[in-house]
C-alpha positions as CSV (number, residue, x, y, z in Angstrom):
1,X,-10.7,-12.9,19.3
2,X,-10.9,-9.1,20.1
3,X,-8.8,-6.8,18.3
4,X,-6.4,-4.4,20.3
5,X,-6.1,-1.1,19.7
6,X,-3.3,0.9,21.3
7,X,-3.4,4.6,22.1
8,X,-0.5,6.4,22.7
9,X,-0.8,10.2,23.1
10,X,0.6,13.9,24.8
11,X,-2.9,14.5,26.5
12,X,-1.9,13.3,29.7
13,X,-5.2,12.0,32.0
14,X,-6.2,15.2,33.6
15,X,-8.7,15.7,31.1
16,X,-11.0,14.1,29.1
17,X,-9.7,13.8,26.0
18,X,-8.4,10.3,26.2
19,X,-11.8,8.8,27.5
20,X,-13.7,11.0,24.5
21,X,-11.4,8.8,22.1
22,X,-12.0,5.6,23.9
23,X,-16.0,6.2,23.8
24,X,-16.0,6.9,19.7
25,X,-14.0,3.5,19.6
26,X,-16.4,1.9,22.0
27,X,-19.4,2.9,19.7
28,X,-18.3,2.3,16.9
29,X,-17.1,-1.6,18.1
30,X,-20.6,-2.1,20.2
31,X,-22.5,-0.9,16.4
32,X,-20.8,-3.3,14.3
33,X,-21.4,-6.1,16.8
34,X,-17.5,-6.3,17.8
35,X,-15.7,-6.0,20.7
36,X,-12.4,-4.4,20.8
37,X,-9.2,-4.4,23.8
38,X,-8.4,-1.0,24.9
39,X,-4.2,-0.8,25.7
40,X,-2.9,2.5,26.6
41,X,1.0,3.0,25.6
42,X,1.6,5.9,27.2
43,X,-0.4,9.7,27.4
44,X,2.7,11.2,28.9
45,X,4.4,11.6,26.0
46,X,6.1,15.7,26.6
47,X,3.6,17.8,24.9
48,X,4.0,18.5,21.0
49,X,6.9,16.2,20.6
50,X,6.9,13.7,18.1
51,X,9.8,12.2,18.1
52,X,9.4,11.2,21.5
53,X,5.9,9.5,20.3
54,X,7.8,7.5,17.1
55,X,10.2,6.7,20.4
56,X,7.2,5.3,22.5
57,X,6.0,3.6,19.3
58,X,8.9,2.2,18.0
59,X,9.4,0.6,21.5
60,X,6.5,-0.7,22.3
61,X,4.9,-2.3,18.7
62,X,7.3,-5.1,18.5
63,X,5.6,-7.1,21.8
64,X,1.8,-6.9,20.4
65,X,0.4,-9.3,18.2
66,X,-0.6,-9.6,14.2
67,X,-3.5,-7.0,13.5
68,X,-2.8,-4.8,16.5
69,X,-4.1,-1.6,15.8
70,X,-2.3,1.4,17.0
71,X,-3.4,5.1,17.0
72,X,-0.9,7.8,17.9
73,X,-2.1,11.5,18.8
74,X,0.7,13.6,19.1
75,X,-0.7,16.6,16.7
76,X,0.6,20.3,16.8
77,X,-0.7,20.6,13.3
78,X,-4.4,19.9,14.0
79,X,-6.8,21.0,11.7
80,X,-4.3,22.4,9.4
81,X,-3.2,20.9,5.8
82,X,-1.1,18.3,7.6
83,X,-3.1,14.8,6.6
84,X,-4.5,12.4,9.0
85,X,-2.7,8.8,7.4
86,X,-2.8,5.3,8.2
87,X,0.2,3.0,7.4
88,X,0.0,-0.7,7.4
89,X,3.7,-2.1,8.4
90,X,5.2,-5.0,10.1
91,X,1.4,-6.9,10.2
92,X,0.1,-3.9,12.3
93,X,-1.6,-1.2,11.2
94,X,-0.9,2.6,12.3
95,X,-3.4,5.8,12.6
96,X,-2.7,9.3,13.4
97,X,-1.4,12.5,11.7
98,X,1.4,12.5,9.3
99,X,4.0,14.2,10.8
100,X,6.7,11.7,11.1
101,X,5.1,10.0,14.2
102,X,5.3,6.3,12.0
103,X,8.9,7.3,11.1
104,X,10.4,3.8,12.8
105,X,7.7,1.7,10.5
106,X,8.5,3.0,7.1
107,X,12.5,1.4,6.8
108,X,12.8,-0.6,4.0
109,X,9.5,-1.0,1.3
110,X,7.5,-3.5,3.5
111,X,4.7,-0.6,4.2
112,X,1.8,0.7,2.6
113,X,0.1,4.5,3.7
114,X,-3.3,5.6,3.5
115,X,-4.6,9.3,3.7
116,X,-7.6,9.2,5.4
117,X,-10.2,10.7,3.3
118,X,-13.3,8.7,3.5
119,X,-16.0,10.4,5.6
120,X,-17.9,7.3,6.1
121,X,-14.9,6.1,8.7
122,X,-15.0,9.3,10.9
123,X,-17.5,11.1,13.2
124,X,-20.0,12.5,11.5
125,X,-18.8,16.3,12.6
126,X,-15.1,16.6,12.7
127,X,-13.9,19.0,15.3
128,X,-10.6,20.9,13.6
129,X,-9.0,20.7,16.8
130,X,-9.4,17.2,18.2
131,X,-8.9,14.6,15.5
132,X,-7.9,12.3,17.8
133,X,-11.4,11.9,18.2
134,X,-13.2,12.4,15.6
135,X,-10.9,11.0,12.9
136,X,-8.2,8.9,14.1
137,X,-10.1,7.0,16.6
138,X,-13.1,6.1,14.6
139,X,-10.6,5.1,11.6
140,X,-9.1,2.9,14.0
141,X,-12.1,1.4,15.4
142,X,-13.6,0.4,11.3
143,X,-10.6,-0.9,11.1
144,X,-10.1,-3.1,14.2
145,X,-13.8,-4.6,13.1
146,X,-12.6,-5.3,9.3
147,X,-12.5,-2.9,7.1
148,X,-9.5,-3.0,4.7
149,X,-7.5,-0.5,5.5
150,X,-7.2,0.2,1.8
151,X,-10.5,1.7,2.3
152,X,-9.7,4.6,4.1
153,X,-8.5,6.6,1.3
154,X,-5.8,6.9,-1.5
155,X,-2.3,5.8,-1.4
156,X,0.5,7.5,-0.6
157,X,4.1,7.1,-1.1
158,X,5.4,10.2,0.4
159,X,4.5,10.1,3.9
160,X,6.5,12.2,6.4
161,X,9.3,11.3,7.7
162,X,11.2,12.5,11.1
163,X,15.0,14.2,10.2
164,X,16.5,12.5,12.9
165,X,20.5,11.5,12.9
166,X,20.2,8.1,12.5
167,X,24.3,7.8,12.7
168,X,27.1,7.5,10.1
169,X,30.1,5.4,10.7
170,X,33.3,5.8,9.0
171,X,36.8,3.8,9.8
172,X,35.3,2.2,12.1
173,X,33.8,5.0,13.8
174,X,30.2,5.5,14.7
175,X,29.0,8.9,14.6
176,X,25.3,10.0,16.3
177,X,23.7,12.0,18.5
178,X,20.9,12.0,21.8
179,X,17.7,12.1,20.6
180,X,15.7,11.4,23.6
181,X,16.1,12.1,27.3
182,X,13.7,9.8,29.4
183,X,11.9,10.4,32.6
184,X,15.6,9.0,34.4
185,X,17.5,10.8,32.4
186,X,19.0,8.2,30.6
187,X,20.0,9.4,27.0
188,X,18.6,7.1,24.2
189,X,20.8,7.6,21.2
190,X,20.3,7.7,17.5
191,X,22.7,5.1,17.4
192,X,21.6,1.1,17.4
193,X,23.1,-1.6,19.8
194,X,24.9,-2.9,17.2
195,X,27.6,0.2,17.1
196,X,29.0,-1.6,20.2
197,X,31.8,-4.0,19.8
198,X,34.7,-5.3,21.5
199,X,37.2,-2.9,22.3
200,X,34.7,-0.1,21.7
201,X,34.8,3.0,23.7
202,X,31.7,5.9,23.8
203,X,32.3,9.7,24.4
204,X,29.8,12.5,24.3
205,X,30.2,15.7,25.6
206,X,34.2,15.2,25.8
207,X,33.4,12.6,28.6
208,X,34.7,8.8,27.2
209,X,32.2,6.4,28.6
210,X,32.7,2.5,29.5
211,X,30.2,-0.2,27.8
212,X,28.5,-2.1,30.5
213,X,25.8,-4.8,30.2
214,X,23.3,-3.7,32.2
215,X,22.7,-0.5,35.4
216,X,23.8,-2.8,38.2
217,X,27.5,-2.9,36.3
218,X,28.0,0.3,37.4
219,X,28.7,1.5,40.9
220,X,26.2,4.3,42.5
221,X,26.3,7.5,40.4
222,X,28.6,5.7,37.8
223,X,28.0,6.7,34.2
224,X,27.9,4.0,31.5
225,X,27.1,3.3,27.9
226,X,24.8,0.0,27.2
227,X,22.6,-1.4,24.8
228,X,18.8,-0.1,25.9
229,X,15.9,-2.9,25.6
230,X,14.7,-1.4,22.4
231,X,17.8,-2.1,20.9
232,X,19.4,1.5,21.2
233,X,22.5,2.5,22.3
234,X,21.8,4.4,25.5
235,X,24.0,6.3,28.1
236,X,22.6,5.9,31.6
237,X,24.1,7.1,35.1
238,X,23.1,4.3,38.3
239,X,20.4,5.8,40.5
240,X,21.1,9.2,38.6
241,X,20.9,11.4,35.8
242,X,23.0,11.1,32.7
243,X,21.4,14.2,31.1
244,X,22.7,16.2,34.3
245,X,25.9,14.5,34.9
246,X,26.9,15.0,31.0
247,X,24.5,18.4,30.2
248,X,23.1,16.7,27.8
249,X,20.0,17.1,25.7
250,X,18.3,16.3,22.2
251,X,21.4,16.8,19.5
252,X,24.2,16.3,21.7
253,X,26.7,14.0,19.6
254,X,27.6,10.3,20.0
255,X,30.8,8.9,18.9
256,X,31.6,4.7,19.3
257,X,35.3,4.1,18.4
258,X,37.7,1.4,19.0
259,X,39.6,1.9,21.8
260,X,43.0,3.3,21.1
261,X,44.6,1.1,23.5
262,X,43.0,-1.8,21.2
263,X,44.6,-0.3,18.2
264,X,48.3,-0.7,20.4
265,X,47.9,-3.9,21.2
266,X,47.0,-4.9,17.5
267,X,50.2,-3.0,16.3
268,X,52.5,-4.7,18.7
269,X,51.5,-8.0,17.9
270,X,52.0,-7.1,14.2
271,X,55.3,-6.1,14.8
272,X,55.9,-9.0,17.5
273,X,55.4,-11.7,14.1
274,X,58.1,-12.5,12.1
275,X,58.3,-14.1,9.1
276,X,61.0,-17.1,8.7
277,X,63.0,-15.0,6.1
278,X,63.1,-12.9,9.0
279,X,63.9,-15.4,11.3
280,X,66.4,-17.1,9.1
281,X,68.6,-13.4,8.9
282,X,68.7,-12.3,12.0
283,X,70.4,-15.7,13.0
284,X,72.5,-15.3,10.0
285,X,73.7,-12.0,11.8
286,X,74.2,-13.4,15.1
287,X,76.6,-16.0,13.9
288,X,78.1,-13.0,12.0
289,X,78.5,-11.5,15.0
290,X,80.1,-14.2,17.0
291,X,82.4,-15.6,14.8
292,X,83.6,-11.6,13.9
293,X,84.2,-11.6,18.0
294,X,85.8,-14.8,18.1
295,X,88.2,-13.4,15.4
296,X,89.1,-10.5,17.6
297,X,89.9,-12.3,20.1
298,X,92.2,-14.6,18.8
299,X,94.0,-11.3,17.4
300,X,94.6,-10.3,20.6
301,X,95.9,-13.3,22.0
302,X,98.7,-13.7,19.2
């Protein structure tokens, strides 16, 4: 069965670049007697922004299959000291430039990295300003045909990792912020699905937001909070633009709370239980009550 290898990249498809990286894969394949499947995950990725790549990644992994091979080429460091690194995590192996694209895949200790330093798995003339070519796709390629991806070079247990806000909660309040805006302006939080409970409410930018399940929930231009299919909290606005209805951008915090109408309601029905001590006394008074009234009347009577 063929391998797959994934390319996910801010070149866009104006120019060549992505069918350059396809060809070196291609050759290499076709020389080793293999055949590989080509998948693109996206090459609109905004230009220079790598967080919006681990986003792309992060989403899109989960639904390929064991031994998938992706290779991820957003690289504002090119041909500087920055290393080019290939991680093997969650039965899939990743290839591109370590600069915290592979941030979503190195949670936990179920990962192993790779700088690649072999030259006998790259092109033999490396180009310092398109390594997507001539290192990360050929890497991917002797890979995808069997080569151990121990291969590629040393180990490395410091591989670099994005600084994003991946939420703190205290009292049962979940504190994080937007970290992506997508192409319908929906903001994807740092937050997970998970944040959202009963009762819970959402506010960013002073604005408190209702959960819903899904967009149709919501009336035409209504804003929402939901959990996003890649398991993220997300904000969205029906046939509109959360980001512009909330000014909102990269940064801009998330809170999750209970609701404070929630907290009420508990309170009262604290207060509403008695316990039969309670109970017991408060009769205890009533009869003292009645029979001090019945007294007084009797008094008067006489």
């Amino acid at each position: 069965m063929d391998t797959i290898i994934t390319l996910t990249t801010d070149f866009g498809v104006r120019d060549p670049y992505v069918a350059e990286m396809k060809g070196a894969i291609l050759g290499i394949a076709r020389a080793a007697g293999a055949t590989v499947q080509l998948v693109d995950v996206t090459h609109e990725v905004a230009r220079h922004d790598v967080v919006e790549g681990a986003l792309a990644l992060e989403a899109a992994a989960p639904f390929f299959p064991r031994g998938t091979v992706h290779v991820a080429v957003i690289d504002p460091g090119v041909g500087t000291a920055r290393r080019g690194i290939a991680v093997a995590a969650r039965d899939q192996v990743f290839i591109g430039p370590d600069n915290g694209v592979f941030t979503p895949f190195l949670s936990g200790r179920d990962w192993r990295a790779f700088e690649l330093a072999v030259s006998a798995y790259r092109l033999p003339a490396v180009s310092r300003t398109f390594h997507g070519r001539d290192l990360f796709a050929p890497a991917a390629a002797h890979v995808a045909v069997g080569v151990d991806v121990a291969r590629l070079g040393p180990a490395l247990t410091d591989p670099v990792r994005l600084a994003w806000d991946r939420g703190r909660e205290r009292a049962g309040t979940s504190a994080g912020a937007v970290i992506h805006v997508d192409r319908f302006g929906n903001l994807v939080t740092s937050l997970f699905a998970d944040a959202l409970r009963p009762g819970s409410v959402v506010r960013v930018a002073g604005r408190t937001i209702p959960v819903v399940g899904t967009y149709g929930d919501l009336p035409r231009g209504g804003l929402g909070a939901l959990a996003g299919s890649s398991g993220r909290l997300e904000v969205a606005v029906r046939e509109g633009s959360a980001a512009a209805v909330l000014r909102a951008r990269r940064g801009t915090r998330v809170i999750v709370s209970r609701t404070s109408s929630s907290r009420t309601s508990s309170s009262r029905t604290s207060s509403s239980r008695t316990s039969p001590s309670q109970t017991s006394s408060s009769r205890i008074s009533s009869s003292r009550i009645s029979s001090s009234r019945t007294t007084t009347r009797a008094r008067r009577r006489s």
